[in-house]
C-alpha positions as YAML, in Angstrom:
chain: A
units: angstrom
residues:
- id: 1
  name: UNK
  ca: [69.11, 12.78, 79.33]
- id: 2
  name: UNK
  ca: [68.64, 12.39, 75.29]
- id: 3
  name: UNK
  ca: [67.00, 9.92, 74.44]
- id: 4
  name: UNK
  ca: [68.74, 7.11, 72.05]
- id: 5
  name: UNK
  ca: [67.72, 7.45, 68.12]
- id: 6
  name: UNK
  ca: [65.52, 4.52, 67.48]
- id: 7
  name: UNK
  ca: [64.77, 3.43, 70.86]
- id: 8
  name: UNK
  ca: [61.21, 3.70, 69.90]
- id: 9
  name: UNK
  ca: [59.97, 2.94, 66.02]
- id: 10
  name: UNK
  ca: [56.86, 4.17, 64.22]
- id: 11
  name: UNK
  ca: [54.70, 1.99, 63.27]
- id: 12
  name: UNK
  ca: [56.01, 2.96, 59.72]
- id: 13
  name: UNK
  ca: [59.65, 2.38, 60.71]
- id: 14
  name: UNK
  ca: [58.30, -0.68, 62.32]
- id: 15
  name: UNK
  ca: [56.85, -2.16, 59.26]
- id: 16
  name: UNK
  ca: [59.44, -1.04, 56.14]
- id: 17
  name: UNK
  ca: [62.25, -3.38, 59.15]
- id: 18
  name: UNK
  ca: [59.37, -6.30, 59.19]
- id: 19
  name: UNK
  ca: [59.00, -5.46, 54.73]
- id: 20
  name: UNK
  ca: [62.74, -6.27, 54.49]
- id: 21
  name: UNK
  ca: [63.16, -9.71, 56.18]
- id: 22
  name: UNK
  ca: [62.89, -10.17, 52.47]
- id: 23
  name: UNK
  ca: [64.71, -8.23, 49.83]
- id: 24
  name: UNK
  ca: [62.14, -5.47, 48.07]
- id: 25
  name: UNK
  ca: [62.43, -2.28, 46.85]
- id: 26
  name: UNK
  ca: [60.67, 0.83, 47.55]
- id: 27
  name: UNK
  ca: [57.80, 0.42, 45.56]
- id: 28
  name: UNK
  ca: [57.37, -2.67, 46.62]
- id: 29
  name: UNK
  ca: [57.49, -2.03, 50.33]
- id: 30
  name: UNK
  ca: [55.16, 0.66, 50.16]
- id: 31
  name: UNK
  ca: [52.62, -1.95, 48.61]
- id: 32
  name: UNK
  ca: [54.20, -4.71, 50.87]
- id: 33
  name: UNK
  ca: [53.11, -2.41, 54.18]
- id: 34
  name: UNK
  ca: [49.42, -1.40, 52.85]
- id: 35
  name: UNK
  ca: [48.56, -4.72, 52.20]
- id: 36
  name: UNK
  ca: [49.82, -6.31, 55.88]
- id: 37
  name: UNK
  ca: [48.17, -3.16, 57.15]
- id: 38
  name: UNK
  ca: [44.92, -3.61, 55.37]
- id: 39
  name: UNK
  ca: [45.32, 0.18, 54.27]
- id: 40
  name: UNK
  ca: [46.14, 1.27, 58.37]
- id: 41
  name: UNK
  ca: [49.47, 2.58, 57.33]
- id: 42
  name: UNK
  ca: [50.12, 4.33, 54.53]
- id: 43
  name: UNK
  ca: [53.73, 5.19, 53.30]
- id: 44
  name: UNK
  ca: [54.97, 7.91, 51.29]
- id: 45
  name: UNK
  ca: [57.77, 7.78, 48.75]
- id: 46
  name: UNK
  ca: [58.94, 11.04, 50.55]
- id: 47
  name: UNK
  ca: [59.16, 9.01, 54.32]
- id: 48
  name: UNK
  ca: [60.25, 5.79, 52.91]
- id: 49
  name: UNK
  ca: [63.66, 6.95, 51.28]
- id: 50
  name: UNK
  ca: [64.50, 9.24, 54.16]
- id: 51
  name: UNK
  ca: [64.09, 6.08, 56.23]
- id: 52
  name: UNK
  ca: [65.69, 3.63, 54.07]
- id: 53
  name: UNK
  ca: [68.70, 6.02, 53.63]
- id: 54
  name: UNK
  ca: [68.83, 6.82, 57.81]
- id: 55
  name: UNK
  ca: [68.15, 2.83, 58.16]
- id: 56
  name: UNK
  ca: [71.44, 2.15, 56.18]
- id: 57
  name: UNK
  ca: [73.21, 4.68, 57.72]
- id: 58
  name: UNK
  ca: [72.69, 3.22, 61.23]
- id: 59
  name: UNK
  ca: [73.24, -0.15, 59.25]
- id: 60
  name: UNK
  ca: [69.53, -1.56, 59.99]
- id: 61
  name: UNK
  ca: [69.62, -2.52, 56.35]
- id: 62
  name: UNK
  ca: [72.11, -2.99, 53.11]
- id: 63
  name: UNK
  ca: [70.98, -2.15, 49.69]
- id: 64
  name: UNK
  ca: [71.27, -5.51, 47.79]
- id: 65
  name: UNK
  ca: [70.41, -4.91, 44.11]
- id: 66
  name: UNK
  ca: [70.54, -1.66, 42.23]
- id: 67
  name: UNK
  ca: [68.73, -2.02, 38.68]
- id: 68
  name: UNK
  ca: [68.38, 1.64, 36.69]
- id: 69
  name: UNK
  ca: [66.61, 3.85, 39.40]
- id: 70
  name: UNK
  ca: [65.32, 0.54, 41.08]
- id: 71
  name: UNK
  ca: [67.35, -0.40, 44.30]
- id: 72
  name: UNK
  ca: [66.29, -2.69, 46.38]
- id: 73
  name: UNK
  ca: [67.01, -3.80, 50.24]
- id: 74
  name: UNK
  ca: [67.60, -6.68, 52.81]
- id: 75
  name: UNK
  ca: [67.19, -6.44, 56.51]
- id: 76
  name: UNK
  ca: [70.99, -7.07, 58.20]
- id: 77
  name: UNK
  ca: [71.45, -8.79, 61.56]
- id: 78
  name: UNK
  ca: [71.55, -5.58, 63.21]
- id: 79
  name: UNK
  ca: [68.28, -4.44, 62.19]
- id: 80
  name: UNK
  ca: [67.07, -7.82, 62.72]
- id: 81
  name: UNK
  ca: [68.09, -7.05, 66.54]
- id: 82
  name: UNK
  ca: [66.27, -4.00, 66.12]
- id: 83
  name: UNK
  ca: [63.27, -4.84, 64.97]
- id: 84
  name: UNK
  ca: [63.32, -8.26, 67.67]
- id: 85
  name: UNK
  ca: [63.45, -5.46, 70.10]
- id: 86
  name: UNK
  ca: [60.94, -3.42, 69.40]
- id: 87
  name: UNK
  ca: [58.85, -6.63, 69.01]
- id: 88
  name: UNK
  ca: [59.38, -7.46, 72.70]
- id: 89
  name: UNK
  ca: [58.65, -3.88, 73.98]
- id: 90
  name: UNK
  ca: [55.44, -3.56, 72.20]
- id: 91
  name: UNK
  ca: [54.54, -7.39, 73.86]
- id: 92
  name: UNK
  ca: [55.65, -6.06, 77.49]
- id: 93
  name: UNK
  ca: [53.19, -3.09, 76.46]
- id: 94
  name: UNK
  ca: [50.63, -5.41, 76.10]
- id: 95
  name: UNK
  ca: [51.19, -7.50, 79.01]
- id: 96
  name: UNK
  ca: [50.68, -4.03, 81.12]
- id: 97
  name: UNK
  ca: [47.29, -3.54, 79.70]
- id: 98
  name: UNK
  ca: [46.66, -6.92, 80.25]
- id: 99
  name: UNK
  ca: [47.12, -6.09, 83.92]
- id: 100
  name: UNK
  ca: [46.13, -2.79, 84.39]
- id: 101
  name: UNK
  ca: [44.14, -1.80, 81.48]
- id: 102
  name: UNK
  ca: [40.70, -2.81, 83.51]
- id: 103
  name: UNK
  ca: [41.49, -0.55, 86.33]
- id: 104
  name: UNK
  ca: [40.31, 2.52, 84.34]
...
């Protein structure tokens, strides 16, 4: 069976969704993610456009402001969804270890 796009995130997809509960552009959200990171994830300019662009395209996010080369992004209701998700599987994740992570 294939498996649905985005069932999953990265921990990079993870954080540009959490980035854009508030509108930011790129440069921005690259900063944005290193700093709520402390430096543990790292984006490139390379990853975050193909993600922004795939992101809009699945309609995760809208682009909000576009100033020269500068365009900059908002989280939508279905990302929001998306990102609420992913949330809850990485708590049931935890809850497991919780339970079973001492039996190793």
């Amino acid at each position: 069976m294939a498996r649905e796009k985005y069932q999953t995130l990265t921990e990079q997809m993870f954080y540009i969704l959490l980035c854009l509960t508030r509108e930011q552009c790129g440069v921005d959200i690259m900063e944005r993610v290193r700093e709520m990171t402390e430096g543990r994830v790292v984006i490139g300019p390379g990853t975050l456009y193909s993600l922004l662009e795939s992101f809009q395209q699945e309609g995760f996010i809208r682009e909000t402001k576009v100033e020269g080369r500068r365009r900059s992004y908002r989280i939508t209701r279905r990302g929001r969804e998306r990102l609420d998700q992913e949330r809850q599987r990485l708590e049931r994740q935890l809850e497991d270890y919780g339970r079973y992570g001492e039996e190793a």
